[in-house]
N, C-alpha and C positions, 0 to 999 in steps of 0.2 A: 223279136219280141223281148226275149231275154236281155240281149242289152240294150235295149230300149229302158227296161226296169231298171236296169244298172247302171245307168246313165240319169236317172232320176232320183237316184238313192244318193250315188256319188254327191249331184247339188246339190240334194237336202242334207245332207251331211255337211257340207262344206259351208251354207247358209246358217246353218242352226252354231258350228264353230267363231264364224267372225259374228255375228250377236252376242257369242258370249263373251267375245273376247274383249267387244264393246261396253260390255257391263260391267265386267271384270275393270277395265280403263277407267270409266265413271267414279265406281266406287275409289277405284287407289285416288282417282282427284277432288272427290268429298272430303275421304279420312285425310288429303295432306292440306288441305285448306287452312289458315290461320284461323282461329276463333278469336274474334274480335270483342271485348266485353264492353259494356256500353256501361258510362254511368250514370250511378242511381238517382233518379230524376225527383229533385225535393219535393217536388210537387207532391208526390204519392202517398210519404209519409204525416200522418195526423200529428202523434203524439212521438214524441223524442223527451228520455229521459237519463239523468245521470248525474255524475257529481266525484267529488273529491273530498278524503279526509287524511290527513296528516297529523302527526306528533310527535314533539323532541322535546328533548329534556339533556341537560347537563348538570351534572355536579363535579364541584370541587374540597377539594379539604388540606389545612395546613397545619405542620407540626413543629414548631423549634424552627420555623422558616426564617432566616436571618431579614430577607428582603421586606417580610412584610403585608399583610394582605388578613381576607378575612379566614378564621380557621374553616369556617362551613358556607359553602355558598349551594341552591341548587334553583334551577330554573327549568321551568317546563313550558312548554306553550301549544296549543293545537289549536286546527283549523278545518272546519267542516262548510263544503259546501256542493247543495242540489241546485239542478235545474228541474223544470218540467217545462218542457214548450210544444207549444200546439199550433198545425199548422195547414190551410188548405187553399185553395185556388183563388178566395176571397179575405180571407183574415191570416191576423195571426195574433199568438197568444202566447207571451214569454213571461216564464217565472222565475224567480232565481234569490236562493238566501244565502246570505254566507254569514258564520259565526264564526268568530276569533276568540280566544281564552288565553290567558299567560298569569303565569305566578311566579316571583320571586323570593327566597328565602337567604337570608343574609346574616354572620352574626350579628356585625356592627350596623346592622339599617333595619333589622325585622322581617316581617313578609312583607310585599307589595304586590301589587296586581302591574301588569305592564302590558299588558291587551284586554281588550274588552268591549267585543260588538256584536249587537243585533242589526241585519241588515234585511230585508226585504222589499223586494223590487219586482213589480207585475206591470206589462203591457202589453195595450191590447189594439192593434190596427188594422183598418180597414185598407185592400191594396188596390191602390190609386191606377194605376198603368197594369198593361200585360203582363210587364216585363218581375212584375213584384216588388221592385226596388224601392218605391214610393209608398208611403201609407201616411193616413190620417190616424193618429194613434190617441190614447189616455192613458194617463201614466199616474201609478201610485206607489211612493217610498214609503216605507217605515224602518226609523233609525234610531236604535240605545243603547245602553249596554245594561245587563246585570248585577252587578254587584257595586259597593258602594267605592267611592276614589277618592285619593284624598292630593291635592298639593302641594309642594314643599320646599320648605324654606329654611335653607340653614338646617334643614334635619326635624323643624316643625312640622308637624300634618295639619294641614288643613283642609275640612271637609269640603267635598267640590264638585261630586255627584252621587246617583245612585240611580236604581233602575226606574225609568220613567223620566228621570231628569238628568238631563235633560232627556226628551223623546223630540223629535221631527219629524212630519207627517206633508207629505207632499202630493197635490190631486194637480195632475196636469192637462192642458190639451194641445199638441202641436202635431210635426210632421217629422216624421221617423223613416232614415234614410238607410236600406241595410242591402247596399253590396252583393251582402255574403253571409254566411252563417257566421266569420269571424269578425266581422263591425259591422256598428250600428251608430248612426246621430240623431240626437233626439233633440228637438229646439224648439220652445214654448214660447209663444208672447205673453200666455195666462197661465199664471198658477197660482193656486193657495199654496202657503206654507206657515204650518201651525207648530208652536214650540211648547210642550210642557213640560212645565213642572211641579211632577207629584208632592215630592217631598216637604213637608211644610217650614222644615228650617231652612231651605236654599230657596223657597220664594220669599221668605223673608228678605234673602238678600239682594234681590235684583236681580241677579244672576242671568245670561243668554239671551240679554235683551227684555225679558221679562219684565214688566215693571212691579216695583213691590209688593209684596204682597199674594201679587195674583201667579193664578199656576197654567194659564195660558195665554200667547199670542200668536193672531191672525194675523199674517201678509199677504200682498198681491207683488206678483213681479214676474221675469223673464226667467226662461231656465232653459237649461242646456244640458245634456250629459252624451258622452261619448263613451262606448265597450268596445273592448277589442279584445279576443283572447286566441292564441296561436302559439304553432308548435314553431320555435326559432331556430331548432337547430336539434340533430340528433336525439336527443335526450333531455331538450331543456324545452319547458312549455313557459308562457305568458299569459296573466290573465290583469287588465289593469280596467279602471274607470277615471272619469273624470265629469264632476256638476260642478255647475256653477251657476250661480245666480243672482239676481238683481233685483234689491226691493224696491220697487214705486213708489212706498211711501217713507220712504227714509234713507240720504245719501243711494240713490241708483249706481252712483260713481264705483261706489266701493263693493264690490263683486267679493260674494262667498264663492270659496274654496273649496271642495273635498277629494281627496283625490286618493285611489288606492292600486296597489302595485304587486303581484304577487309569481313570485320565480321559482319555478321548479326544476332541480337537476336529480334527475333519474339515476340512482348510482346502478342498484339491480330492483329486482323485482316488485318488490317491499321497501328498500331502502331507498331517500335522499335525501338533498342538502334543501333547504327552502331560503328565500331571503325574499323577505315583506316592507315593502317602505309608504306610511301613510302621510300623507298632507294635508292638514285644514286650515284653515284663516275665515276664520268668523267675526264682520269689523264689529261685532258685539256681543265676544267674550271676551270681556277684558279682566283678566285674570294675571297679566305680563307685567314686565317692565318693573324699574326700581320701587316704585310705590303700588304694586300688582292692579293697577287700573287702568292696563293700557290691551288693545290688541296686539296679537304677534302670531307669526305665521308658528303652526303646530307640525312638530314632525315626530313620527314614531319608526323605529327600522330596527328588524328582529333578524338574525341570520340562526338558523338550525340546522341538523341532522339528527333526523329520526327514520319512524315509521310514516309509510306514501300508501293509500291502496286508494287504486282509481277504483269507483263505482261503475255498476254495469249502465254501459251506455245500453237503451232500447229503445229501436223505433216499431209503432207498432200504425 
Protein backbone atom coordinates (compact mmCIF):
# COMPACT_ATOMS: atom_id res chain seq x y z
CA UNK A 1 0.00 0.00 0.00
CA UNK A 2 2.74 2.31 1.00
CA UNK A 3 4.37 2.10 -2.35
CA UNK A 4 1.47 2.02 -3.93
CA UNK A 5 1.23 5.82 -2.54
CA UNK A 6 4.66 6.39 -3.50
CA UNK A 7 4.47 5.34 -6.71
CA UNK A 8 1.54 7.88 -7.11
CA UNK A 9 3.25 10.80 -5.62
CA UNK A 10 6.41 10.01 -7.72
CA UNK A 11 3.93 10.77 -11.09
CA UNK A 12 2.34 13.52 -9.72
CA UNK A 13 5.40 15.05 -9.21
CA UNK A 14 7.03 14.21 -12.17
CA UNK A 15 3.59 15.51 -14.15
CA UNK A 16 3.14 18.72 -12.36
CA UNK A 17 7.56 19.21 -13.34
CA UNK A 18 7.20 18.82 -17.26
CA UNK A 19 3.91 21.44 -17.34
CA UNK A 20 6.00 23.71 -15.93
CA UNK A 21 8.59 23.27 -17.79
CA UNK A 22 6.18 23.75 -20.78
CA UNK A 23 5.21 27.01 -19.52
CA UNK A 24 8.23 27.97 -18.50
CA UNK A 25 9.19 27.22 -22.76
CA UNK A 26 5.96 29.17 -23.88
CA UNK A 27 6.62 32.20 -22.20
CA UNK A 28 10.81 32.32 -23.17
CA UNK A 29 9.11 32.05 -26.87
CA UNK A 30 6.44 34.95 -26.43
CA UNK A 31 9.20 37.33 -24.68
CA UNK A 32 11.69 36.50 -27.89
CA UNK A 33 9.07 37.01 -30.58
CA UNK A 34 9.83 40.01 -32.81
CA UNK A 35 7.34 42.85 -32.28
CA UNK A 36 6.23 43.85 -35.37
CA UNK A 37 4.83 47.54 -35.61
CA UNK A 38 2.26 48.24 -38.00
CA UNK A 39 1.58 51.60 -39.69
CA UNK A 40 -0.57 54.14 -38.93
CA UNK A 41 -3.39 53.79 -41.08
CA UNK A 42 -4.45 57.43 -42.44
CA UNK A 43 -7.61 56.53 -42.50
CA UNK A 44 -8.02 56.94 -38.52
CA UNK A 45 -6.76 60.43 -38.31
CA UNK A 46 -9.47 63.36 -38.70
CA UNK A 47 -7.63 66.46 -38.08
CA UNK A 48 -3.70 66.89 -38.78
CA UNK A 49 -2.16 70.09 -38.07
CA UNK A 50 1.28 72.01 -38.40
CA UNK A 51 3.37 74.36 -40.11
CA UNK A 52 6.79 76.11 -40.57
CA UNK A 53 8.33 79.60 -39.59
CA UNK A 54 11.72 80.83 -40.52
CA UNK A 55 13.88 84.13 -40.48
CA UNK A 56 17.14 85.57 -41.66
CA UNK A 57 18.65 88.58 -41.92
CA UNK A 58 22.11 89.82 -43.12
CA UNK A 59 23.97 92.84 -42.68
CA UNK A 60 26.83 94.48 -44.06
CA UNK A 61 28.95 97.64 -43.59
CA UNK A 62 31.90 99.34 -45.28
CA UNK A 63 34.70 101.72 -44.38
CA UNK A 64 37.63 103.32 -46.50
CA UNK A 65 36.75 100.18 -48.66
CA UNK A 66 39.12 100.69 -51.67
CA UNK A 67 36.78 98.22 -53.96
CA UNK A 68 33.71 99.90 -53.38
CA UNK A 69 30.17 99.02 -52.56
CA UNK A 70 27.41 100.33 -50.29
CA UNK A 71 28.66 101.50 -46.67
CA UNK A 72 25.20 99.87 -45.03
CA UNK A 73 23.35 97.32 -46.43
CA UNK A 74 20.80 94.94 -44.27
CA UNK A 75 18.33 92.49 -45.43
CA UNK A 76 15.81 90.46 -43.52
CA UNK A 77 13.27 88.08 -44.77
CA UNK A 78 10.74 85.58 -43.15
CA UNK A 79 8.46 82.94 -43.89
CA UNK A 80 5.45 81.61 -41.97
CA UNK A 81 3.57 78.80 -42.92
CA UNK A 82 0.24 76.46 -41.44
CA UNK A 83 -1.66 73.67 -42.53
CA UNK A 84 -4.77 72.26 -41.01
CA UNK A 85 -6.32 69.18 -42.93
CA UNK A 86 -9.13 67.22 -42.21
CA UNK A 87 -9.65 63.89 -43.10
CA UNK A 88 -12.14 60.64 -43.03
CA UNK A 89 -13.31 57.62 -44.94
CA UNK A 90 -15.37 59.88 -47.40
CA UNK A 91 -13.80 63.40 -47.62
CA UNK A 92 -11.20 65.37 -47.39
CA UNK A 93 -10.44 68.94 -46.33
CA UNK A 94 -6.91 70.68 -46.84
CA UNK A 95 -5.93 74.02 -45.81
CA UNK A 96 -2.80 75.61 -46.11
CA UNK A 97 -1.51 79.59 -46.02
CA UNK A 98 1.83 80.69 -46.49
CA UNK A 99 3.24 84.33 -45.91
CA UNK A 100 6.47 85.68 -47.13
CA UNK A 101 8.02 89.24 -45.95
CA UNK A 102 11.38 90.59 -47.01
CA UNK A 103 12.99 94.09 -46.53
CA UNK A 104 15.80 95.65 -47.84
CA UNK A 105 18.00 98.63 -46.57
CA UNK A 106 20.66 100.12 -48.71
CA UNK A 107 22.67 103.41 -48.72
CA UNK A 108 22.72 104.11 -52.25
CA UNK A 109 18.98 102.39 -53.25
CA UNK A 110 16.96 103.19 -49.77
CA UNK A 111 14.60 100.59 -48.25
CA UNK A 112 12.72 98.09 -50.59
CA UNK A 113 10.53 95.32 -49.89
CA UNK A 114 11.76 92.19 -51.94
CA UNK A 115 8.96 89.63 -50.79
CA UNK A 116 5.58 89.98 -50.25
CA UNK A 117 2.70 87.40 -50.14
CA UNK A 118 -0.68 86.39 -48.90
CA UNK A 119 -1.51 83.12 -50.01
CA UNK A 120 -4.40 81.02 -48.95
CA UNK A 121 -5.47 77.83 -50.48
CA UNK A 122 -8.68 75.36 -49.06
CA UNK A 123 -9.86 72.03 -50.59
CA UNK A 124 -12.40 70.31 -50.25
CA UNK A 125 -13.11 66.36 -51.81
CA UNK A 126 -15.45 63.96 -52.03
CA UNK A 127 -13.50 60.25 -52.44
CA UNK A 128 -14.38 58.78 -55.50
CA UNK A 129 -12.86 55.00 -55.32
CA UNK A 130 -11.91 52.85 -52.09
CA UNK A 131 -8.66 53.28 -52.69
CA UNK A 132 -8.90 57.36 -51.72
CA UNK A 133 -6.84 58.39 -54.36
CA UNK A 134 -9.62 59.97 -56.58
CA UNK A 135 -11.87 62.85 -55.31
CA UNK A 136 -14.36 65.13 -56.72
CA UNK A 137 -12.94 68.40 -55.22
CA UNK A 138 -13.62 72.59 -54.90
CA UNK A 139 -11.05 74.53 -54.68
CA UNK A 140 -10.62 78.31 -53.50
CA UNK A 141 -7.31 80.56 -53.65
CA UNK A 142 -6.78 83.89 -52.16
CA UNK A 143 -3.59 85.65 -53.51
CA UNK A 144 -1.78 89.43 -52.36
CA UNK A 145 0.41 90.98 -50.80
CA UNK A 146 0.51 93.77 -47.93
CA UNK A 147 2.25 96.48 -48.30
CA UNK A 148 2.63 98.94 -51.02
CA UNK A 149 5.62 98.04 -54.24
CA UNK A 150 7.00 100.03 -56.41
CA UNK A 151 8.93 99.37 -60.01
CA UNK A 152 12.15 100.47 -61.15
CA UNK A 153 13.79 102.22 -63.64
CA UNK A 154 17.06 103.57 -63.73
CA UNK A 155 16.69 104.00 -59.86
CA UNK A 156 12.97 105.64 -60.59
CA UNK A 157 10.01 104.08 -58.37
CA UNK A 158 7.20 103.59 -59.78
CA UNK A 159 4.15 102.71 -58.00
CA UNK A 160 2.87 99.20 -58.87
CA UNK A 161 0.97 97.70 -56.21
CA UNK A 162 -0.52 97.58 -52.78
CA UNK A 163 -2.58 95.33 -50.66
CA UNK A 164 -5.69 94.27 -52.53
CA UNK A 165 -4.10 95.12 -55.67
CA UNK A 166 -3.70 93.46 -57.16
CA UNK A 167 -5.73 90.38 -55.21
CA UNK A 168 -6.75 87.03 -57.21
CA UNK A 169 -9.58 85.01 -55.99
CA UNK A 170 -9.98 81.54 -57.57
CA UNK A 171 -13.64 79.12 -57.02
CA UNK A 172 -12.92 75.99 -58.66
CA UNK A 173 -14.51 72.44 -59.56
CA UNK A 174 -12.48 69.48 -60.77
CA UNK A 175 -10.82 66.12 -59.85
CA UNK A 176 -8.07 66.04 -57.25
CA UNK A 177 -5.61 63.17 -57.68
CA UNK A 178 -3.40 62.53 -54.36
CA UNK A 179 -1.22 59.44 -54.18
CA UNK A 180 -0.06 60.31 -50.99
CA UNK A 181 0.06 62.75 -48.38
CA UNK A 182 3.19 64.22 -50.36
CA UNK A 183 1.25 65.09 -53.87
CA UNK A 184 -1.54 66.16 -55.11
CA UNK A 185 -3.07 67.15 -58.92
CA UNK A 186 -5.74 69.36 -59.08
CA UNK A 187 -7.30 69.87 -62.90
CA UNK A 188 -10.42 72.18 -63.55
CA UNK A 189 -12.34 72.57 -66.76
CA UNK A 190 -14.29 75.43 -64.77
CA UNK A 191 -13.18 78.20 -62.90
CA UNK A 192 -13.87 81.66 -61.89
CA UNK A 193 -10.91 83.94 -61.50
CA UNK A 194 -11.50 87.33 -60.31
CA UNK A 195 -8.67 90.15 -60.15
CA UNK A 196 -8.91 93.25 -58.04
CA UNK A 197 -8.02 96.28 -57.59
CA UNK A 198 -8.45 98.24 -54.59
CA UNK A 199 -6.49 101.02 -54.93
CA UNK A 200 -7.81 103.91 -56.94
CA UNK A 201 -4.75 105.28 -58.47
CA UNK A 202 -3.53 101.76 -60.06
CA UNK A 203 -7.22 101.29 -61.52
CA UNK A 204 -6.81 104.27 -63.04
CA UNK A 205 -4.12 102.59 -64.86
CA UNK A 206 -5.26 99.55 -66.28
CA UNK A 207 -3.17 97.56 -64.58
CA UNK A 208 -3.50 93.28 -64.36
CA UNK A 209 -5.68 93.13 -67.02
CA UNK A 210 -8.15 95.29 -65.40
CA UNK A 211 -9.78 97.63 -67.68
CA UNK A 212 -9.59 101.38 -66.67
CA UNK A 213 -11.00 102.56 -64.23
CA UNK A 214 -12.58 99.63 -62.89
CA UNK A 215 -11.34 97.61 -59.68
CA UNK A 216 -12.47 94.32 -60.69
CA UNK A 217 -12.32 91.25 -63.40
CA UNK A 218 -14.36 88.18 -63.84
CA UNK A 219 -12.83 85.02 -65.97
CA UNK A 220 -13.82 81.73 -66.94
CA UNK A 221 -11.04 79.17 -67.82
CA UNK A 222 -9.22 75.89 -67.18
CA UNK A 223 -6.92 75.46 -64.10
CA UNK A 224 -4.54 73.13 -62.88
CA UNK A 225 -2.26 73.18 -59.76
CA UNK A 226 0.14 70.49 -58.71
CA UNK A 227 1.74 70.29 -54.57
CA UNK A 228 4.39 68.31 -53.68
CA UNK A 229 6.36 68.76 -50.44
CA UNK A 230 9.09 66.13 -49.24
CA UNK A 231 11.97 65.35 -47.25
CA UNK A 232 14.89 64.91 -50.15
CA UNK A 233 17.49 63.96 -48.32
CA UNK A 234 18.82 63.87 -44.59
CA UNK A 235 18.33 67.30 -43.61
CA UNK A 236 16.83 69.02 -46.57
CA UNK A 237 13.02 69.32 -47.00
CA UNK A 238 10.82 70.50 -50.22
CA UNK A 239 7.93 72.10 -50.38
CA UNK A 240 6.92 73.70 -54.16
CA UNK A 241 3.55 74.32 -56.29
CA UNK A 242 2.69 75.02 -59.42
CA UNK A 243 -1.01 76.73 -61.31
CA UNK A 244 -1.73 77.30 -64.16
CA UNK A 245 -4.31 78.57 -66.09
CA UNK A 246 -6.20 79.37 -69.21
CA UNK A 247 -8.69 82.00 -70.00
CA UNK A 248 -11.77 81.14 -72.28
CA UNK A 249 -12.27 84.38 -72.90
CA UNK A 250 -9.09 85.80 -73.95
CA UNK A 251 -6.00 84.33 -75.80
CA UNK A 252 -6.66 80.47 -74.09
CA UNK A 253 -3.07 79.94 -75.83
CA UNK A 254 -1.41 81.93 -73.48
CA UNK A 255 -1.31 79.96 -70.18
CA UNK A 256 -0.65 81.89 -66.67
CA UNK A 257 2.11 81.01 -64.61
CA UNK A 258 2.61 80.79 -60.82
CA UNK A 259 4.94 78.74 -59.45
CA UNK A 260 6.59 78.53 -55.93
CA UNK A 261 9.77 76.72 -54.73
CA UNK A 262 10.91 76.45 -51.17
CA UNK A 263 14.38 74.63 -49.66
CA UNK A 264 15.13 73.89 -46.37
CA UNK A 265 18.58 72.68 -45.16
CA UNK A 266 18.57 71.92 -41.49
CA UNK A 267 21.96 72.97 -40.19
CA UNK A 268 20.87 72.18 -36.10
CA UNK A 269 17.94 72.51 -34.31
CA UNK A 270 17.02 76.09 -34.71
CA UNK A 271 19.34 76.85 -37.35
CA UNK A 272 19.14 76.85 -41.53
CA UNK A 273 20.00 77.83 -44.70
CA UNK A 274 16.53 78.43 -46.93
CA UNK A 275 16.51 79.21 -50.74
CA UNK A 276 12.98 80.27 -52.30
CA UNK A 277 12.64 80.66 -55.97
CA UNK A 278 9.18 82.13 -57.32
CA UNK A 279 7.79 82.27 -61.05
CA UNK A 280 5.03 84.07 -62.69
CA UNK A 281 4.14 85.14 -66.26
CA UNK A 282 0.79 86.75 -66.31
CA UNK A 283 0.29 87.52 -70.46
CA UNK A 284 -1.48 90.60 -68.85
CA UNK A 285 0.81 92.36 -66.64
CA UNK A 286 2.63 94.13 -68.86
CA UNK A 287 4.71 96.03 -66.90
CA UNK A 288 8.21 94.73 -69.05
CA UNK A 289 10.30 95.33 -71.74
CA UNK A 290 11.97 98.53 -73.22
CA UNK A 291 8.85 100.65 -73.29
CA UNK A 292 7.37 98.65 -69.94
CA UNK A 293 4.24 97.51 -71.84
CA UNK A 294 4.99 94.19 -72.49
CA UNK A 295 4.64 90.83 -70.53
CA UNK A 296 7.74 88.82 -69.34
CA UNK A 297 8.27 85.81 -67.27
CA UNK A 298 8.59 87.21 -63.30
CA UNK A 299 11.29 85.62 -61.27
CA UNK A 300 12.10 86.20 -57.50
CA UNK A 301 15.10 83.85 -55.55
CA UNK A 302 16.02 84.66 -52.05
CA UNK A 303 18.94 82.46 -50.38
CA UNK A 304 19.16 82.81 -46.34
CA UNK A 305 20.49 81.56 -42.99
CA UNK A 306 18.50 82.13 -40.07
CA UNK A 307 16.26 80.93 -37.63
CA UNK A 308 13.98 77.34 -38.68
CA UNK A 309 11.29 76.20 -35.91
CA UNK A 310 9.00 73.39 -37.22
CA UNK A 311 5.61 73.76 -35.78
CA UNK A 312 4.03 70.93 -33.72
CA UNK A 313 2.62 68.47 -36.19
CA UNK A 314 -1.00 66.96 -34.45
CA UNK A 315 -3.15 64.45 -35.52
CA UNK A 316 -6.08 64.21 -33.52
Amino acid sequence: MRLTILLIAVTLFANNVKSQDAAINNLKAETSTKVIKKEADPTLWKWKKGGLLSFSASQGSLSNWAAGGDNFSLAANAYFNYFVLFQNKSFNWDNNLDINLGYVQTTSLGSRKNDDRFDLLSKYGYKMDSSGKWLISTLFNFRTQFFDGFSYNNNIAEFSSAFLSPAYMLFSLGIDYKPSTKFSAFISPITSRTIFIANDSLAKKGLYGVPVGSHSLSDLGAFATFNYSNSIGANITYKGRLDLFSNYNKNPQNVDLFMTNQFSFKINKYFSATYSLDLIYDDDVKLFGPNKNAPGLQSKSIIGIGFLKVLNTKKQ
